[in-house]
Wavefront OBJ file of the C-alpha trace (Angstrom):
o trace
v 194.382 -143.513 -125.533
v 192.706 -142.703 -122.344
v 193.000 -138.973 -120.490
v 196.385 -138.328 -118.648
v 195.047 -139.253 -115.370
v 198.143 -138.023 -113.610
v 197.329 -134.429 -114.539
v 200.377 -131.865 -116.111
v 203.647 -133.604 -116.022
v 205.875 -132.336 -113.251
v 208.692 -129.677 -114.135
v 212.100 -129.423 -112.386
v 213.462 -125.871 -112.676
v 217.192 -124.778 -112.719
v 217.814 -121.696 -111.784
v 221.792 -122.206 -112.761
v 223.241 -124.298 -115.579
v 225.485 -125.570 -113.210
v 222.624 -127.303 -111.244
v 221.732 -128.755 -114.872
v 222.915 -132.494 -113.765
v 221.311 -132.641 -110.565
v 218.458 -131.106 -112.624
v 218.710 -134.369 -115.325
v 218.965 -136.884 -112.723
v 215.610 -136.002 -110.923
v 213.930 -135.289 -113.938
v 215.299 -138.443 -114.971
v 213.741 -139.816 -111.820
v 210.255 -138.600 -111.883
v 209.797 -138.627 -115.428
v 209.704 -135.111 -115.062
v 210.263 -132.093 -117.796
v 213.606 -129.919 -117.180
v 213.557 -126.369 -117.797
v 216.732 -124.178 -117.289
v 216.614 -120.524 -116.912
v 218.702 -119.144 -119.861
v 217.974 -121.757 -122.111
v 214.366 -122.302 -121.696
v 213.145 -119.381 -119.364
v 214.445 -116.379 -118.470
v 211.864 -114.628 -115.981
v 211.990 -117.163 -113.256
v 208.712 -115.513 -111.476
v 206.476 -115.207 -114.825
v 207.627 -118.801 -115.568
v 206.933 -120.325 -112.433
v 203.437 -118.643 -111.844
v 202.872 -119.637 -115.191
v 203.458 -123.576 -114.219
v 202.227 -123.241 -111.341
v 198.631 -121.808 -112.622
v 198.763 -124.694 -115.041
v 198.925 -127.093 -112.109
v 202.383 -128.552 -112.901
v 203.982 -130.007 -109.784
v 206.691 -127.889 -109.412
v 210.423 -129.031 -108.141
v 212.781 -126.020 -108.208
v 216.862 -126.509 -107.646
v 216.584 -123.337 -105.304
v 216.640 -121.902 -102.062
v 212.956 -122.713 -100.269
v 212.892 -118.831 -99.798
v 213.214 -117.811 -103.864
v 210.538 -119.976 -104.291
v 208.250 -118.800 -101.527
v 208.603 -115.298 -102.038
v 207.604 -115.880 -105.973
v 204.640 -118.124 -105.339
v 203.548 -116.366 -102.569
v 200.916 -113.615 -104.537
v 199.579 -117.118 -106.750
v 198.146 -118.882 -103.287
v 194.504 -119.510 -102.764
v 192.880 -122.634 -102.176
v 195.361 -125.770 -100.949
v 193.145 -128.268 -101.983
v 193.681 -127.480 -105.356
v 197.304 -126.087 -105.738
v 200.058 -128.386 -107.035
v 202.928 -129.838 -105.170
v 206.222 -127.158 -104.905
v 209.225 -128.534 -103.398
v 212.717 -127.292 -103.207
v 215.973 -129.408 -103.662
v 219.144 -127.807 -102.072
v 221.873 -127.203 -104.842
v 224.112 -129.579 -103.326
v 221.292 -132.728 -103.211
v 221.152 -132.981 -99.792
v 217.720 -131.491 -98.806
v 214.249 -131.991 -100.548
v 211.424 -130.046 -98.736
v 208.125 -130.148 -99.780
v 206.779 -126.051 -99.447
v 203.046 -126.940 -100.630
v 201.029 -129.644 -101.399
v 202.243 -132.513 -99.108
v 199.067 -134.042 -99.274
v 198.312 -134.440 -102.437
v 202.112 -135.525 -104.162
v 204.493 -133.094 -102.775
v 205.714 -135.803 -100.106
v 205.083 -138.550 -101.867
v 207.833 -136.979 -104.611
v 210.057 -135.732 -101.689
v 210.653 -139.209 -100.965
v 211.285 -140.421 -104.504
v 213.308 -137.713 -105.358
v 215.768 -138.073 -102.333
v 215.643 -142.128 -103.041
v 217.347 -140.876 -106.670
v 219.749 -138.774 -105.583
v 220.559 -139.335 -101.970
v 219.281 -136.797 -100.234
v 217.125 -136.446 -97.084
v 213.208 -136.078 -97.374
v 212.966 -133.109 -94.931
v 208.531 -134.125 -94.693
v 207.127 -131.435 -92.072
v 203.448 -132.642 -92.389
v 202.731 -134.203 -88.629
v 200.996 -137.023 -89.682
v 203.857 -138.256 -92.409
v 206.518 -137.371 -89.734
v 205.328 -139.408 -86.236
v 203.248 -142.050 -88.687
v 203.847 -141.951 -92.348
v 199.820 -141.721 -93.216
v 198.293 -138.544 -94.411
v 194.630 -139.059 -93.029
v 192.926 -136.377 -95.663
v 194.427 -137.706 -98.747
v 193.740 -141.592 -98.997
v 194.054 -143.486 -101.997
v 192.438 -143.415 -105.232
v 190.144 -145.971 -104.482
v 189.144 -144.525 -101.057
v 186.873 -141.726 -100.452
v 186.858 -139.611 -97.137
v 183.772 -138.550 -96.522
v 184.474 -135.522 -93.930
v 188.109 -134.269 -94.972
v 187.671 -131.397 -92.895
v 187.594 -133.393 -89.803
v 191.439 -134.952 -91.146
v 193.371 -132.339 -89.424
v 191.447 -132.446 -86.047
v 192.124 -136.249 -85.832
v 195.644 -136.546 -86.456
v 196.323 -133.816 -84.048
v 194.910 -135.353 -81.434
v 196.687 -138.831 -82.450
v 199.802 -136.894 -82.580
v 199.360 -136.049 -79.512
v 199.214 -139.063 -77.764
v 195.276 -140.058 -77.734
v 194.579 -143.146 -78.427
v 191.990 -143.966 -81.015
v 189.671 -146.721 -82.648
v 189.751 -148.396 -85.733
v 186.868 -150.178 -87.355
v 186.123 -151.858 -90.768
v 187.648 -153.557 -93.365
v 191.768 -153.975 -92.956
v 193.198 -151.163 -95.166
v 196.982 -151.649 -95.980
v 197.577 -147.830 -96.217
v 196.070 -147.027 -92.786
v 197.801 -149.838 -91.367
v 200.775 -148.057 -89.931
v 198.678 -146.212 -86.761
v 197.895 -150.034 -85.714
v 201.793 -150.912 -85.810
v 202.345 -147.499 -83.606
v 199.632 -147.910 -81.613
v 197.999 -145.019 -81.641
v 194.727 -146.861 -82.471
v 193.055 -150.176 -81.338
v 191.198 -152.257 -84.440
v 187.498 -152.807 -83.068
v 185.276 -155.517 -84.484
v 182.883 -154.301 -86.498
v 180.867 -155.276 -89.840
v 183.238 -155.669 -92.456
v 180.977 -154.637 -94.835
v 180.880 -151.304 -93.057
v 182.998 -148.066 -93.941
v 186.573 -148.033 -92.649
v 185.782 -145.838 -89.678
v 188.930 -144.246 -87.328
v 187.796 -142.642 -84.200
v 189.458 -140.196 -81.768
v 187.592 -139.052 -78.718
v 186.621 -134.764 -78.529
v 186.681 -134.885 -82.460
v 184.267 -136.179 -84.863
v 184.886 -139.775 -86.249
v 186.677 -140.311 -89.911
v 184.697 -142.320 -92.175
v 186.558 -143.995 -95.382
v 184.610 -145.759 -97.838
v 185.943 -148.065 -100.670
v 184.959 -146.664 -104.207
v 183.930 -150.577 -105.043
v 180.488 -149.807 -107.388
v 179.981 -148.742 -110.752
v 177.055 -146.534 -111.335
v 175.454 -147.489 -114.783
v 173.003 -144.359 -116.438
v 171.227 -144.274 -119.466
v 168.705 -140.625 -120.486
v 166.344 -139.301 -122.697
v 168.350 -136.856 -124.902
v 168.005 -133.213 -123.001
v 167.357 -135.176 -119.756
v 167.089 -132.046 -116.931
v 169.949 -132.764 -115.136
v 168.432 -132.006 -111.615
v 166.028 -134.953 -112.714
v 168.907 -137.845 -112.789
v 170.431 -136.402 -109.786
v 167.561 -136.463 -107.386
v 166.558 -140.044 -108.928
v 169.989 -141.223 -108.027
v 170.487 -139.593 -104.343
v 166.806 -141.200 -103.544
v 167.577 -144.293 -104.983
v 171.021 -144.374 -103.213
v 169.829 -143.991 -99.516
v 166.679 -146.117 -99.858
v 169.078 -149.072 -100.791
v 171.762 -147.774 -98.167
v 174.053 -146.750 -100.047
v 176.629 -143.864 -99.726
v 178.034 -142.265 -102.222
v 180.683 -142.007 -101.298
v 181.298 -145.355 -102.611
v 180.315 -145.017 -106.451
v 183.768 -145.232 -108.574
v 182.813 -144.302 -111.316
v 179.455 -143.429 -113.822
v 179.108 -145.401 -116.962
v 176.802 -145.104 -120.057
v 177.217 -145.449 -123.651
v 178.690 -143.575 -125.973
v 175.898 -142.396 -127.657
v 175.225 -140.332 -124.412
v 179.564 -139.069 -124.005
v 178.171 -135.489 -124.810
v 174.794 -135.308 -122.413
v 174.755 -132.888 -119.613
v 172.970 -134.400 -117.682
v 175.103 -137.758 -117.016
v 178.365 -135.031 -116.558
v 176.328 -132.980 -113.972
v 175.907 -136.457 -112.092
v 179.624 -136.902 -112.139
v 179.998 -133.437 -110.566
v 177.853 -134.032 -108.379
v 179.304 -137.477 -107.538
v 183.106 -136.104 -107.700
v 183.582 -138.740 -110.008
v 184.719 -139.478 -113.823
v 182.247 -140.143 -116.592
v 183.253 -143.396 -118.863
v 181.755 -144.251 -122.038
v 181.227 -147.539 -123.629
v 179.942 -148.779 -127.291
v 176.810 -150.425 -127.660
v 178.632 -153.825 -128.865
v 180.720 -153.658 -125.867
v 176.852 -153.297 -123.633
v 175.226 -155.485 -125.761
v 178.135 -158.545 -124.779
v 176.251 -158.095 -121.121
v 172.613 -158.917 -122.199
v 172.683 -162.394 -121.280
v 173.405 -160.892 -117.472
v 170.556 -157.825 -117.716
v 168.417 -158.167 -115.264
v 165.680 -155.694 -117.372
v 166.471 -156.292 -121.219
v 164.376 -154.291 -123.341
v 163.571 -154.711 -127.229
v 162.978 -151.206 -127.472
v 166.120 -150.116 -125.961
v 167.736 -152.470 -128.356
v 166.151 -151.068 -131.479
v 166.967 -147.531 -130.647
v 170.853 -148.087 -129.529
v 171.629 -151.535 -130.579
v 171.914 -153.044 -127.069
v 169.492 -154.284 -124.562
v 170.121 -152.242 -121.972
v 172.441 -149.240 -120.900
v 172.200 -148.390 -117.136
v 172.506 -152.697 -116.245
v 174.980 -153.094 -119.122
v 177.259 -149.948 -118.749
v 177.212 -150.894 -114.899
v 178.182 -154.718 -115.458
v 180.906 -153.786 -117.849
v 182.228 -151.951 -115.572
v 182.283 -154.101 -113.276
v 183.501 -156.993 -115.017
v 182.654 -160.475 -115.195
v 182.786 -161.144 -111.001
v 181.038 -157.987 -110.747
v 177.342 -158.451 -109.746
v 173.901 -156.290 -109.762
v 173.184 -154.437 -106.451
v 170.283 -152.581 -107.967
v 168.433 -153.267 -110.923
v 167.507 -150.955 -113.718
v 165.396 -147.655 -111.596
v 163.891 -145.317 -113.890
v 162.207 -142.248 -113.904
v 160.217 -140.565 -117.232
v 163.513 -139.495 -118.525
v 166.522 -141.125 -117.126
v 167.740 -144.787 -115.673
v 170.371 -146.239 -113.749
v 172.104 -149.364 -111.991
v 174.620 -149.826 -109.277
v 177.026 -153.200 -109.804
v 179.714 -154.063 -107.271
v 182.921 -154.192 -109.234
v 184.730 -157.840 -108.966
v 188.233 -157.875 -111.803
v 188.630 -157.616 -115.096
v 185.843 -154.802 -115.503
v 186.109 -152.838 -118.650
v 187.535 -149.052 -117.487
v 185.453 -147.277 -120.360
v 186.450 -143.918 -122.377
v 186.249 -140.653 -121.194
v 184.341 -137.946 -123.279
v 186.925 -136.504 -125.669
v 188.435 -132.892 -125.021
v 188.973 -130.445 -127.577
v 190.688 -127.032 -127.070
v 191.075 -124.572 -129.709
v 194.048 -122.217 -128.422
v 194.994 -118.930 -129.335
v 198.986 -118.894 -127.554
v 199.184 -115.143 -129.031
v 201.955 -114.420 -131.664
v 204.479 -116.951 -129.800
v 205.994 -114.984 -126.795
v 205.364 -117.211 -123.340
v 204.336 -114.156 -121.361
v 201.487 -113.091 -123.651
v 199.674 -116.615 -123.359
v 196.576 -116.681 -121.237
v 196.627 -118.813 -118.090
v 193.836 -121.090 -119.827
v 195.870 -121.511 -122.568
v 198.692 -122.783 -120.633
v 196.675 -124.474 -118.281
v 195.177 -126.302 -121.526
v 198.273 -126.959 -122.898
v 199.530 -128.160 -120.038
v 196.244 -130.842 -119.716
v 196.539 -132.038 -123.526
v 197.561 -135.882 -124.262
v 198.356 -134.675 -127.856
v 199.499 -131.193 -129.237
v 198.063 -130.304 -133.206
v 198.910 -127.760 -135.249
v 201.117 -126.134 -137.912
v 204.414 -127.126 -136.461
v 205.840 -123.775 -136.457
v 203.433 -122.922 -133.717
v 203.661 -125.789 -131.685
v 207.210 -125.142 -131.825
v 206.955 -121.604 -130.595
v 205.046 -123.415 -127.015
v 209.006 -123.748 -126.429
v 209.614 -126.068 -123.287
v 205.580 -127.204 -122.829
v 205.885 -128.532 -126.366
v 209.174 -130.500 -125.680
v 208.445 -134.379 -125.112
v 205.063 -134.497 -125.879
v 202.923 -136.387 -128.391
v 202.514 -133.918 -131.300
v 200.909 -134.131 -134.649
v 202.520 -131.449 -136.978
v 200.889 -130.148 -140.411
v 202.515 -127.958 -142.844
v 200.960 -124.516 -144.267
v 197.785 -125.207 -146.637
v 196.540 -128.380 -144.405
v 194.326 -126.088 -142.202
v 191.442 -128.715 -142.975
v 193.229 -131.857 -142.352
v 194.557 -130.400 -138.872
v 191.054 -129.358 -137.809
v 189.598 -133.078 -138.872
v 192.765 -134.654 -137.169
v 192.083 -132.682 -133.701
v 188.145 -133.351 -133.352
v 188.528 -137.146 -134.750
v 191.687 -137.724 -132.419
v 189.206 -135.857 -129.531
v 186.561 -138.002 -130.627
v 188.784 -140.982 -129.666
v 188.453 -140.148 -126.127
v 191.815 -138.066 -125.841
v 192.628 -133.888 -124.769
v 193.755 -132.642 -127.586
v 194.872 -128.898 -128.166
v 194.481 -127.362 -131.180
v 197.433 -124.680 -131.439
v 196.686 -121.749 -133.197
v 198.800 -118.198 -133.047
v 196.916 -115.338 -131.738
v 193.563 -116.005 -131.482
v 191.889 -119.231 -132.480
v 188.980 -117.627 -133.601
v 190.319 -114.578 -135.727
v 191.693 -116.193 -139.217
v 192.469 -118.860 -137.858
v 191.445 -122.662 -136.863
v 188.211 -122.299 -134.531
v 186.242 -121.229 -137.715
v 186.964 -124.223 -139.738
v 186.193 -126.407 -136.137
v 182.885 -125.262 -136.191
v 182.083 -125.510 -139.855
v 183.191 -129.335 -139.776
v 181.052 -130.120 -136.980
v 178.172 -127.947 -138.559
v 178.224 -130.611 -141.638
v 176.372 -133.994 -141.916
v 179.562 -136.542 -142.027
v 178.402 -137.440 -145.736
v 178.531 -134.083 -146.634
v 181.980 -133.707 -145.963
v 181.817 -133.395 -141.887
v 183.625 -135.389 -138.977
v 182.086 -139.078 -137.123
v 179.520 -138.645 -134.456
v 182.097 -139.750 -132.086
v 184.165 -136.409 -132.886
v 180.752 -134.534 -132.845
v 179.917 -135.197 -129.288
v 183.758 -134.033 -127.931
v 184.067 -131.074 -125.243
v 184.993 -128.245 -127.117
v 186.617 -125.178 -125.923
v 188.043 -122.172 -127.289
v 190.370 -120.597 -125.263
v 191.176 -116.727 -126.556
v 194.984 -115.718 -127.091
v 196.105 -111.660 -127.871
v 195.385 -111.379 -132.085
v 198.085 -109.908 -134.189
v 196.210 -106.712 -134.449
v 196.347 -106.440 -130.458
v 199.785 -107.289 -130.250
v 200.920 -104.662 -133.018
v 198.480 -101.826 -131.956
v 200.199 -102.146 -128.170
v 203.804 -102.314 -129.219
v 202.946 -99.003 -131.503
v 200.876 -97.105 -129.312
v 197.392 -97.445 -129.855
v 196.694 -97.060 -133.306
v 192.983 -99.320 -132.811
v 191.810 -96.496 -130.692
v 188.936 -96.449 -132.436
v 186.881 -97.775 -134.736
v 188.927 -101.028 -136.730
v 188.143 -103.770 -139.016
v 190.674 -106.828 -140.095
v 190.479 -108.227 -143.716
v 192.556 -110.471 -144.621
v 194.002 -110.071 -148.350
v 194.602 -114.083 -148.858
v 191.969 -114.792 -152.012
v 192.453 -118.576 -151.576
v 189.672 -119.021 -149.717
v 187.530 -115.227 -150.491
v 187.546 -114.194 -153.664
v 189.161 -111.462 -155.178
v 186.227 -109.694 -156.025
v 184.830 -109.950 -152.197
v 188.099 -108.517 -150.822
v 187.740 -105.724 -153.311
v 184.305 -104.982 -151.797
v 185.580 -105.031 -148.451
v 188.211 -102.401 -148.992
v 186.343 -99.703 -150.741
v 183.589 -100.243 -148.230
v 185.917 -99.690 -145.497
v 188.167 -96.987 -147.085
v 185.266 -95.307 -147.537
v 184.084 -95.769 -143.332
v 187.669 -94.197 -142.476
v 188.140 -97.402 -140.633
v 191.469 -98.105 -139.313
v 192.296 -101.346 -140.868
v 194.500 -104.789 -140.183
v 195.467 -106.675 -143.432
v 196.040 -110.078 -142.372
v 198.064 -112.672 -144.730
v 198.812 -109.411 -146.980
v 201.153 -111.047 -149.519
v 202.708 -114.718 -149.997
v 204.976 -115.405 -152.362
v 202.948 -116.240 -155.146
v 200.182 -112.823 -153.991
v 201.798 -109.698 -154.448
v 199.214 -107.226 -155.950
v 196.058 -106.916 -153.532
v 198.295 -105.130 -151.214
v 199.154 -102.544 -153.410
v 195.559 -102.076 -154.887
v 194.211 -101.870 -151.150
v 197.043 -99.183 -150.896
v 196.115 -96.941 -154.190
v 192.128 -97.969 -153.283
v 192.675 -96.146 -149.582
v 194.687 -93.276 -151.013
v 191.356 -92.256 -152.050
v 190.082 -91.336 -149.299
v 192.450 -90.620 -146.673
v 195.684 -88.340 -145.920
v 199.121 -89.888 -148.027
v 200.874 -89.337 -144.803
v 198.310 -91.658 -142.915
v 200.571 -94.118 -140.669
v 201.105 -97.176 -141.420
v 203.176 -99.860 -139.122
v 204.783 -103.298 -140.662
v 204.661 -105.399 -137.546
v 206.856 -108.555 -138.345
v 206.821 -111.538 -136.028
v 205.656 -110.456 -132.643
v 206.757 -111.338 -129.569
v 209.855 -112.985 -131.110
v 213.459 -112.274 -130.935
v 213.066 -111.052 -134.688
v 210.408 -108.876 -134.041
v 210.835 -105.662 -136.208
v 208.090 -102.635 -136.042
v 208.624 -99.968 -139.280
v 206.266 -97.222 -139.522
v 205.609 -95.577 -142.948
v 203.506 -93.698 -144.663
v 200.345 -94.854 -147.112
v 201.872 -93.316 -149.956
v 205.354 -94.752 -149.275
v 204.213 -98.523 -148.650
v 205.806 -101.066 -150.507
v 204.517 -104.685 -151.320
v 208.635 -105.737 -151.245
v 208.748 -104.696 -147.343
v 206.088 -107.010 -146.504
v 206.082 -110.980 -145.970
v 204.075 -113.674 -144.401
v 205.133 -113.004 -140.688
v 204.190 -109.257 -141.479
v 200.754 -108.026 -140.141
v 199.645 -104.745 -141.755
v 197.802 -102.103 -139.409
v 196.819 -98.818 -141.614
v 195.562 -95.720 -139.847
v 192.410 -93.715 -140.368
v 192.428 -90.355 -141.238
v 192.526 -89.082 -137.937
v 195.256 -91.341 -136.649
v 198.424 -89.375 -135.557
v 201.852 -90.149 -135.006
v 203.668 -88.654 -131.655
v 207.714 -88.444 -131.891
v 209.467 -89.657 -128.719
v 212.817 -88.721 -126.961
v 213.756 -92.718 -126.840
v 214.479 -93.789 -129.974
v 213.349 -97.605 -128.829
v 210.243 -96.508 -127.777
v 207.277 -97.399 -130.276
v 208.170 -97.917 -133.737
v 211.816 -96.199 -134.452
v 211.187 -93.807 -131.286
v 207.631 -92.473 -132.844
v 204.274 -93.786 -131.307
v 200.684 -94.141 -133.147
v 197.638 -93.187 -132.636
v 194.116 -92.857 -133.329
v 192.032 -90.314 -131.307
v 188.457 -91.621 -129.312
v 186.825 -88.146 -129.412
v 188.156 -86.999 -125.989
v 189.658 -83.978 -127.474
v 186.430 -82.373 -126.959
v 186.347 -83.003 -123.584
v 189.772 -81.939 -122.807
v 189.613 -78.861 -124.859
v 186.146 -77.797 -123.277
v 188.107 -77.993 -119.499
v 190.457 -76.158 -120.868
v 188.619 -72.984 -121.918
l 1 2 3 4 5 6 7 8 9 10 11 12 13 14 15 16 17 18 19 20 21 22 23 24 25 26 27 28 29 30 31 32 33 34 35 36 37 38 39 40 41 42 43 44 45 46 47 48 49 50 51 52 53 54 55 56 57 58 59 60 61 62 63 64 65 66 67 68 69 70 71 72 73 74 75 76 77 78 79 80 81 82 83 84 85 86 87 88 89 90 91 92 93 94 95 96 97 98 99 100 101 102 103 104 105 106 107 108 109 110 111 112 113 114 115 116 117 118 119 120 121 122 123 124 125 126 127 128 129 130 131 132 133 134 135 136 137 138 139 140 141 142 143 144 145 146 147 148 149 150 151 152 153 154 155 156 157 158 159 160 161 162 163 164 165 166 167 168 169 170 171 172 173 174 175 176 177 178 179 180 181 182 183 184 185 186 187 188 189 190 191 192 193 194 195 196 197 198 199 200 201 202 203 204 205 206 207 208 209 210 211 212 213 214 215 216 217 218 219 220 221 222 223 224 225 226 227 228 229 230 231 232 233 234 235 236 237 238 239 240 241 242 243 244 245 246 247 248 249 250 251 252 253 254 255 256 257 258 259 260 261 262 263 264 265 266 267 268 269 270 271 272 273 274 275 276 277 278 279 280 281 282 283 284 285 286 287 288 289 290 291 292 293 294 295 296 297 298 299 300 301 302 303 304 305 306 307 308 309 310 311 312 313 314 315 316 317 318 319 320 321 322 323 324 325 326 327 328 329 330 331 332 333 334 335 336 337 338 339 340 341 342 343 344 345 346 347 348 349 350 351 352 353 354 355 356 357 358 359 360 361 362 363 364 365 366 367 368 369 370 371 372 373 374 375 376 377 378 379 380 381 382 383 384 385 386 387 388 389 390 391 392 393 394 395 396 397 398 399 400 401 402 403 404 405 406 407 408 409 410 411 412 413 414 415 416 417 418 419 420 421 422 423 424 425 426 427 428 429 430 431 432 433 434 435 436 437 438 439 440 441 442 443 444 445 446 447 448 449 450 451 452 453 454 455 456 457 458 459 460 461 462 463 464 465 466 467 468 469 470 471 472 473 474 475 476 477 478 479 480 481 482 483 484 485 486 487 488 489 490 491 492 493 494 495 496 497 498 499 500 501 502 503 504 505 506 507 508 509 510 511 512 513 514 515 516 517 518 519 520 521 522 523 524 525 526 527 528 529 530 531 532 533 534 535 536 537 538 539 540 541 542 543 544 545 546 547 548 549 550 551 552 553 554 555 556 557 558 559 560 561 562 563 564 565 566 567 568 569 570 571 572 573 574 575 576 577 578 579 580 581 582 583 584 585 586 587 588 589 590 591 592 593 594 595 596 597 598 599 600 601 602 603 604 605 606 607 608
């Protein structure tokens, strides 16, 4: 499966049930996610800056204003901020608010199409000639977008301009208006459009495939100059490269990804089979080439795969002491290549929306496949709904982890769902350790080796329980978790003398199961030791959650039967306090917890 090249999935929003119909059909329409406040949100402005961060196009059954007013703190740079459009309740009216350019219009007009509404388009250029001169298509590369604005003005207003180039359907409508005259020119040139006062437009088609192949480490300023030199010596813009190509061997070099950065342009990957069927086309093959990566040649072969069997050479193999490439015009039937696969490890926090990083849900939002224990997946609530999903029930931890990096390896963004933080007991460990192994020893394939990984934080447990108590982690904490499945029983022992002896505060993660009962209750008699019987304690029980319940006890009244596998376990020091509140739904049962930093001093000493 290849990456989602249409980006996050657009989302209608409801703001009334009764709008839910209207809602269906253009959802229905666009292929779109439906998410109605009351059933699937409830804080319209946290949701939809949350979407809207996450680069969903965004189509809200509202009043333009509502929408506005919400989005309005969230606005920075247009060129990168999904589509927003409002639909009147009554279907008549679809306005595009942001984004015209780059979808918003394009799904005004399928979304009144559906339902029979008007496209209310604004943008000047749609309006007087249906072409939006800074967004072109895919295939088409503006090389001065800046200029866009400055041309169609002037065409708007009534100067008349020149055409030149090759005959481009999607610019055709300014010839049937007249507001420009086509001019003879090289038709091997760049589509150029030209308005007198303002600086020409220059298109060019994105018709070559850019072929690399690099030492391993290859200094990425290295390839780039080699291929901007090579470029202009053979006249070349580019603006016209498509796409870079290499094999897979090379999915996880920097250097090749800097390129495509540089280039503004995707990085494809190809097997060494797949560049070996080209050899009998390579301009340069090379034994030694062939003995290290089983083809005989990379840059040439990469670029004629991707350019396909019409596709020719433009420039043969160049090389420098550390890196080569080709450029080959693409002709049909070229083979598109895989992109590097994506791997996120995500904390989403202990399951309530408003606690989830915008990287998370940005990530989420990006993924072609969600994994994970399907509890948590199911606690992503509407982002989970309709996607491709892989669950895995409690004691697979290991199979999950080797599913998401092999799955990644096949080219595909995959997130990894974990609850609170990937990294703290949970998944991102057991990522690393599988990619720290040799495959024979019990590791993943090279292909999953060389994925992008990424591991995006979420609020732990701890965090969570601490805040809604106070701020019992005030100072110094440790976490152990009490599970001896994977520790043993002896090593948790350690742990908890050592730390009831350091006065830590302390968070007992996975404290009992249903089969575990007893190291809770030794870690309680074990910290009796050494610190106050009417030390707090606070039972924090699924976080976040409609269920969420906070008790607050004391060490010497804690019992194992209270706590369960949703429970986390936070256990004060000996200086941790307790502070009794007028509202009884403030803290835990109206009392908040605490554990002094030392400012007491301080506050004491301006006292006197």
């Amino acid at each position: 499966m290849s990456e989602r090249g249409a980006g996050p999935l657009p989302v209608v929003l409801c703001l009334l049930s009764a709008n839910a119909p209207l809602g269906r059909r253009i959802a229905g329409a666009l292929d779109a996610r439906l998410d109605i406040r009351g059933e699937d949100f409830d804080d319209l402005g946290a949701h939809l800056a949350a979407l809207f961060h996450a680069g969903h196009p965004l189509v809200g059954i509202a009043s333009a204003g509502i929408l506005i007013r919400l989005l309005a703190p969230h606005l920075g740079d247009k060129r990168t901020e999904p589509a927003v459009l409002a639909v009147s309740a009554d279907g008549a009216a679809v306005v595009p608010l942001l984004g015209g350019h780059h979808g918003a219009n394009a799904l005004a007009g399928r979304i009144a199409e559906a339902i029979g509404g008007t496209a209310a388009v604004t943008t000047a250029g749609d309006v007087t000639f249906g072409v939006a001169l800074d967004a072109p298509p895919e295939d088409w590369r503006l090389d001065n977008p800046e200029d866009a604005k400055a041309v169609m003005a002037a065409l708007v207003s009534g100067t008349k301009g020149q055409l030149s180039g090759p005959k481009a359907g999607w610019i055709a409508p300014l010839e049937t208006a007249g507001a420009v005259e086509r001019v003879a020119a090289d038709p091997e040139a760049p589509l150029v459009l030209s308005v007198p006062g303002v600086p020409p437009l220059v298109y060019r088609r994105r018709a070559l495939a850019l072929g690399v192949g690099c030492a391993r480490g290859c200094d990425p300023d290295q390839l780039i100059g080699l291929v901007g030199r090579t470029l202009a010596e053979a006249g070349i813009s580019a603006g016209e490269i498509a796409a870079i190509h290499s094999i897979d061997l090379k999915s996880d070099e920097a250097a090749i990804h800097a390129l495509a950065r540089h280039l503004g342009v995707p990085a494809r990957f190809h097997s060494a089979a797949r560049l070996e069927e080209e050899a009998p086309r390579l301009a340069n093959p090379s034994n030694v080439v062939f003995a290290e990566v089983g083809c005989h040649g990379v840059a040439e072969g990469a670029a004629l795969a991707a350019a396909g069997p019409d596709g020719k050479l433009l420039v043969e193999k160049v090389k420098s002491a550390e890196a080569t490439f080709a450029v080959a015009a693409i002709g049909q039937g070229g083979a598109a290549g895989t992109p590097r696969g994506h791997l996120a490890v995500i904390g989403i926090g202990p399951g309530q929306a408003a606690w989830r990083t915008p990287e998370a849900t940005r990530l989420i939002a990006e993924a072609d496949e969600l994994v994970g224990y399907g509890f948590y997946i199911d606690l992503l609530g509407p982002e989970a709904r309709g996607r491709m999903r892989r669950d895995f029930t409690l004691g697979e931890e290991e199979a999950r982890c080797r599913y998401a990096l092999e799955a990644a390896g096949e080219g595909r963004r995959v997130a990894l769902i974990c609850s609170g933080d990937g990294g703290i007991f949970a998944m991102g460990a057991l990522v690393m350790e599988l990619l720290d192994r040799d495959e024979s020893a019990g590791g993943v394939s090279d292909a999953a080796r060389r994925v992008e990984l990424i591991h995006a934080p979420g609020i732990s447990a701890l965090q969570a329980a601490s805040a809604r108590a106070g701020a019992l982690l005030g100072h110094d904490f440790c976490a152990i978790s009490l599970s001896d499945l994977l520790t043993p029983r002896e090593a948790i022992l350690q742990r908890l003398h050592a730390a009831a002896e350091g006065d830590f505060v302390i968070a007992f993660y996975n404290p009992v199961s249903r089969r575990r009962r007893t190291l809770l209750a030794e870690a309680r008699d074990i910290l009796l030791r050494h610190r106050p019987a009417d030390t707090p304690v606070l039972l924090a029980t699924s976080l976040g959650r409609p269920e969420e319940r906070l008790v607050l006890r004391r060490l010497d009244t804690l019992e194992v039967d209270e706590v369960d596998m949703m429970t986390i376990v936070l256990i004060g020091s000996s200086a941790s306090r307790r502070v009794a509140s007028g509202d009884i739904s403030a803290g835990a049962g109206g009392e908040w917890i605490y554990t002094p930093r030392g400012y007491a001093k301080h506050i004491d000493g301006d006292a006197s």
